[in-house]
C-alpha positions in Angstrom: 0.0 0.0 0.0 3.1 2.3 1.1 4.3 1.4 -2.5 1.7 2.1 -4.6 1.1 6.0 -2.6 4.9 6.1 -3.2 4.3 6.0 -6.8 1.6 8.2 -7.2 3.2 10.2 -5.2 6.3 10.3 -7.2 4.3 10.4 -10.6 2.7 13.4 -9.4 5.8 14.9 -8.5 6.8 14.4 -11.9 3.8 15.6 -13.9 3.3 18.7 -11.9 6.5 20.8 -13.7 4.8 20.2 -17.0 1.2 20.1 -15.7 1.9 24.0 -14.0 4.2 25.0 -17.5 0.9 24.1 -19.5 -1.4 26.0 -17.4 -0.1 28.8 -17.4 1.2 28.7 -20.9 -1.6 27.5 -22.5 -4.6 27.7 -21.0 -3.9 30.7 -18.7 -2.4 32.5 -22.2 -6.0 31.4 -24.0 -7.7 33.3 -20.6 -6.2 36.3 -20.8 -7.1 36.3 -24.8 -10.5 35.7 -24.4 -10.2 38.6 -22.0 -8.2 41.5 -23.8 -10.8 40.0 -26.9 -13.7 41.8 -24.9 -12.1 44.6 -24.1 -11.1 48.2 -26.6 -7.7 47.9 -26.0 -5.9 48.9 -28.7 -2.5 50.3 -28.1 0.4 49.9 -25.5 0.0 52.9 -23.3 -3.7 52.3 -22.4 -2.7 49.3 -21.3 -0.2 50.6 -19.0 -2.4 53.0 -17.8 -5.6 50.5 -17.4 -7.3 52.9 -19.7 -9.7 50.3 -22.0 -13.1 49.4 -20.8 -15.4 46.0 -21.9 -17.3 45.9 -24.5 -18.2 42.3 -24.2 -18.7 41.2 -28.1 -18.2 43.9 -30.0 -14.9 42.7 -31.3 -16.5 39.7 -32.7 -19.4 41.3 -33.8 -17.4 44.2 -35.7 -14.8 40.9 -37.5 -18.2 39.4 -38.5 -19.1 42.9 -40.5 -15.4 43.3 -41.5 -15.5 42.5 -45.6 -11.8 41.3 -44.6 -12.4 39.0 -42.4 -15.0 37.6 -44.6 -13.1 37.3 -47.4 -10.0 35.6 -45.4 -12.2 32.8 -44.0 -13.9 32.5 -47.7 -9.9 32.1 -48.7 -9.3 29.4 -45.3 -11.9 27.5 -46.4 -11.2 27.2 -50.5 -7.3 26.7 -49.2 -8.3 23.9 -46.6 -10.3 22.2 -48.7 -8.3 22.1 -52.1 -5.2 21.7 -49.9 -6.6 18.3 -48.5 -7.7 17.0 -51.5 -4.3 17.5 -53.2 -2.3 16.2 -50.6 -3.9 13.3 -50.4 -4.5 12.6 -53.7 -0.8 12.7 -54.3 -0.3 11.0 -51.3 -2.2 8.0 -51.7 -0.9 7.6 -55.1 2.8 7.4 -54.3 2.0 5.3 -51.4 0.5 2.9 -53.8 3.3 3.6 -56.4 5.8 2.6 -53.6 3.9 -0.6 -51.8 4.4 -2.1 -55.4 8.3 -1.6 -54.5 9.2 -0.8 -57.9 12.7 -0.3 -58.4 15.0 2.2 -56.6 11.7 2.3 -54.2 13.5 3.6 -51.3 14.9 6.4 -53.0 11.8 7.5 -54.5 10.4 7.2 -50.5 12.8 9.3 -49.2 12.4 12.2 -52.0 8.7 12.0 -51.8 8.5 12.3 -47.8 12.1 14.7 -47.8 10.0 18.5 -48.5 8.5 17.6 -44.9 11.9 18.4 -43.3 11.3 21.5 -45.0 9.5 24.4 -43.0 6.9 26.3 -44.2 9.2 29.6 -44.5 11.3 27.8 -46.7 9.1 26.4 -48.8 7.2 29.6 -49.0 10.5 31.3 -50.4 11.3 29.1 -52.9 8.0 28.8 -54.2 7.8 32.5 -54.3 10.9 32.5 -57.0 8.9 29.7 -59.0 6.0 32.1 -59.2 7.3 35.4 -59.2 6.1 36.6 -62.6 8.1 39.2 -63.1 6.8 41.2 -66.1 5.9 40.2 -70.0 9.4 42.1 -71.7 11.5 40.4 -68.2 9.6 36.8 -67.2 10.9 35.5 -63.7 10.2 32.1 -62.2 8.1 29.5 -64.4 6.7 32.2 -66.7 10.8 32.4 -68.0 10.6 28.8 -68.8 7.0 29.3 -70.7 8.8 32.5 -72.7 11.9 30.3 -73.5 9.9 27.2 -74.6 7.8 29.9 -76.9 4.3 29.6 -75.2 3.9 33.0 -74.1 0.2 32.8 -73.6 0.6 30.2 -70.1 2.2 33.0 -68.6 0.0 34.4 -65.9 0.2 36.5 -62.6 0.2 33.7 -60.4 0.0 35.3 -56.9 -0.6 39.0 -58.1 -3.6 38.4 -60.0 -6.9 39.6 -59.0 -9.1 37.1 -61.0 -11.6 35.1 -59.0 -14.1 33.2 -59.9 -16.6 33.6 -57.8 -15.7 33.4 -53.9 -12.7 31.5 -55.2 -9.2 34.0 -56.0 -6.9 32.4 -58.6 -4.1 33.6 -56.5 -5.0 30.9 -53.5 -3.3 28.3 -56.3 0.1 29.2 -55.8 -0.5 28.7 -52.1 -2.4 25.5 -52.4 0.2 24.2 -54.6 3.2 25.1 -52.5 1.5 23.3 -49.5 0.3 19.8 -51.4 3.8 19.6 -52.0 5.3 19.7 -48.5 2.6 17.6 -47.3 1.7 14.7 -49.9 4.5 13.2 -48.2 2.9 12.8 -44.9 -0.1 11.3 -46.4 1.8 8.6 -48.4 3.5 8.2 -44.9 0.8 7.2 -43.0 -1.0 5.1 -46.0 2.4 3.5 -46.9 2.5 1.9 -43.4 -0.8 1.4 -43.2 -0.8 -0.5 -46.8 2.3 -2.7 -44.9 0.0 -3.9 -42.2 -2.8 -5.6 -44.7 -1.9 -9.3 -45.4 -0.6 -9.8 -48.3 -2.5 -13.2 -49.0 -5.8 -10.9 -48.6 -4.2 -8.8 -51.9 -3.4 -12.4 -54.0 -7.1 -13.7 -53.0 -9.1 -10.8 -54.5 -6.5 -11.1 -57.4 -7.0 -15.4 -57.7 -10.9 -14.3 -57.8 -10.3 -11.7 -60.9 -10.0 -8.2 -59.0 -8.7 -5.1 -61.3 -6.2 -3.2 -59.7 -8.9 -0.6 -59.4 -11.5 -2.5 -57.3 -8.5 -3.9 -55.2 -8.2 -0.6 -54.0 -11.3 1.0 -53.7 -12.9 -2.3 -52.5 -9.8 -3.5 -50.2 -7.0 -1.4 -49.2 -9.1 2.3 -49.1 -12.1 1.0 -46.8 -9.3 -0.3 -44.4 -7.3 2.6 -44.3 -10.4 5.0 -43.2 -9.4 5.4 -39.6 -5.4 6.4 -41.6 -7.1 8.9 -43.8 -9.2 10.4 -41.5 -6.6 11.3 -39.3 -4.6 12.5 -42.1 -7.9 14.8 -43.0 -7.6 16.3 -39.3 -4.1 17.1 -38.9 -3.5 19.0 -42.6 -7.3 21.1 -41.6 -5.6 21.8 -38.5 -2.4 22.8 -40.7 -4.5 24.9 -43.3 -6.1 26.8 -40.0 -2.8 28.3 -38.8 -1.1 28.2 -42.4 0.4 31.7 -41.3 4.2 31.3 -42.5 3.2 29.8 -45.7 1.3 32.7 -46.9 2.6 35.6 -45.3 6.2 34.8 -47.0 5.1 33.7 -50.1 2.2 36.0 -50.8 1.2 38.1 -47.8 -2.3 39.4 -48.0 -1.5 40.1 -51.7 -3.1 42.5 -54.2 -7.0 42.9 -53.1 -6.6 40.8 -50.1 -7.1 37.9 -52.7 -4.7 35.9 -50.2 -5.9 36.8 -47.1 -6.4 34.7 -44.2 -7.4 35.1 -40.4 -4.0 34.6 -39.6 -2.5 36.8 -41.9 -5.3 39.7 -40.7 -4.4 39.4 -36.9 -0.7 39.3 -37.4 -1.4 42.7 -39.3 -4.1 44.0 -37.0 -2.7 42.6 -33.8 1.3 44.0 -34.4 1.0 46.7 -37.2 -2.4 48.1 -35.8 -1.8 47.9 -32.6 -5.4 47.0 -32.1 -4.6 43.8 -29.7 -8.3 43.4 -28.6 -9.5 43.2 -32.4 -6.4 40.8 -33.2 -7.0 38.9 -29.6 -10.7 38.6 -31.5 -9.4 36.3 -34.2 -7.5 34.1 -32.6 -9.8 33.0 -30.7 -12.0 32.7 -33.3 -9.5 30.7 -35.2 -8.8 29.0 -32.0 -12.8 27.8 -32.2 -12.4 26.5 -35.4 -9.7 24.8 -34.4 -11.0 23.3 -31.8 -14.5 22.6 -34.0 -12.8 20.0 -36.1 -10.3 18.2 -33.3 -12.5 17.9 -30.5 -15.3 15.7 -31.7 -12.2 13.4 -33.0 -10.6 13.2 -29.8 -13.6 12.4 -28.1 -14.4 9.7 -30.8 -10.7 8.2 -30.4 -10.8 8.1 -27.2 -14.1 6.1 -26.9 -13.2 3.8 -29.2 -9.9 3.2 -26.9 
């Protein structure tokens, strides 16, 4: 009996460091958010001085009549969902390529799964150079390649133009395309060792019994990776939610705010605006969303554990 308090004492003991850190860190950091977020403070002195009063939800209410802040969670959603698809589209495809072990299989492994060492600063820089478009007499990036291969008519704007069709702005491509590649490789991760779990004699019976490649995989080895995919689908929505590095090196808010995102807007608001209550406003907002999409999976998870 002495033991086992020993232990739970000790266990405590150990926890506590990490369990305080997180408190105030985290939680106690989110607190005082949701707190400045009902307040008008918006600059350093009043602050000091205690000069801002509450105004409950006006924040909120004022970001919900804020054209944009509309049009940045118009731009989240298109980039979240087109980023998702893409990843793991390309994903699922090279983990298939590479379950076949073709030849050289490793190697084409470790290139596929290498941009994920990359962050999203990086990778936001260099697909900047690919789609800086420079200008029709001096081409930069791809559109050089498009005037040196004589096809001057796929040269576009890429990031700078304005076209949109619809809620959708053209310019969210470059983004979307900059993040399926850093993160196609996690997907193919996660299926590729998923796809090394399934018996293999499961595979040669559907093929003895005539299966196509094709119904193999939509019949066989997609239904059994659900649980794989789906966790894939909460983790790069999570991503796409606080996508700020990505965008605000590659693109900023760009011409029109065709570019925008939450993110981007209370960076800008919060640090070039000074108006923290406004900025404290959309974090937790983006915080909600957040916690809209991993919540119900964590209480699923942890259910089915």
């Amino acid at each position: 009996m002495r033991y086992q308090v020993k232990e739970k004492l000790l266990s405590v003991g150990i926890l506590a460091p990490s369990m305080l850190a997180i408190g105030v860190f985290v939680y106690g950091f989110i607190g005082r958010t949701i707190q400045v977020s009902l307040t008008d403070w918006n600059d350093i002195v009043s602050f000091m001085q205690g000069e801002f009063d509450f105004v409950g939800l006006q924040n909120y209410l004022r970001l919900f009549n804020d054209s944009r802040f509309i049009t940045g969670l118009w731009n989240n959603l298109f980039f979240m969902l087109f980023f998702i698809l893409g990843a793991l589209a390309l994903g699922i495809m090279m983990a298939v390529f590479i379950n076949d072990k073709p030849r050289g299989h490793f190697i084409f492994q470790n290139i596929y799964l290498f941009p994920m060492a990359v962050s999203f600063v990086v990778t936001g820089t260099v697909w900047r150079w690919i789609f800086a478009p420079g200008s029709p007499r001096s081409p930069r990036g791809i559109n050089m390649l498009f005037a040196q291969l004589g096809r001057p008519e796929l040269m576009w704007r890429w990031f700078t133009s304005t076209f949109s069709i619809g809620p959708f702005n053209i310019a969210l491509v470059t983004i979307i395309i900059a993040a399926v590649w850093q993160f196609s490789g996690y997907t193919m991760a996660m299926w590729l060792a998923g796809l090394r779990g399934i018996p293999e004699q499961l595979i040669e019976a559907a093929r003895i019994d005539g299966a196509s490649k094709w119904q193999i995989f939509t019949r066989i080895l997609f239904p059994m990776q659900k649980a794989i995919t789906l966790s894939a689908i909460i983790l790069m929505a999570h991503i796409s939610l606080k996508a700020f590095d990505l965008v605000y090196v590659m693109t900023g808010s760009g011409p029109n705010n065709v570019t925008d995102i939450p993110a981007v807007y209370m960076y800008e608001t919060t640090f070039r605006g000074n108006n923290y209550s406004r900025g404290a406003g959309i974090s937790i907002i983006l915080l909600m969303m957040v916690g809209i999409l991993i919540i119900p999976y964590l209480i699923n998870t942890f259910g089915e554990e």
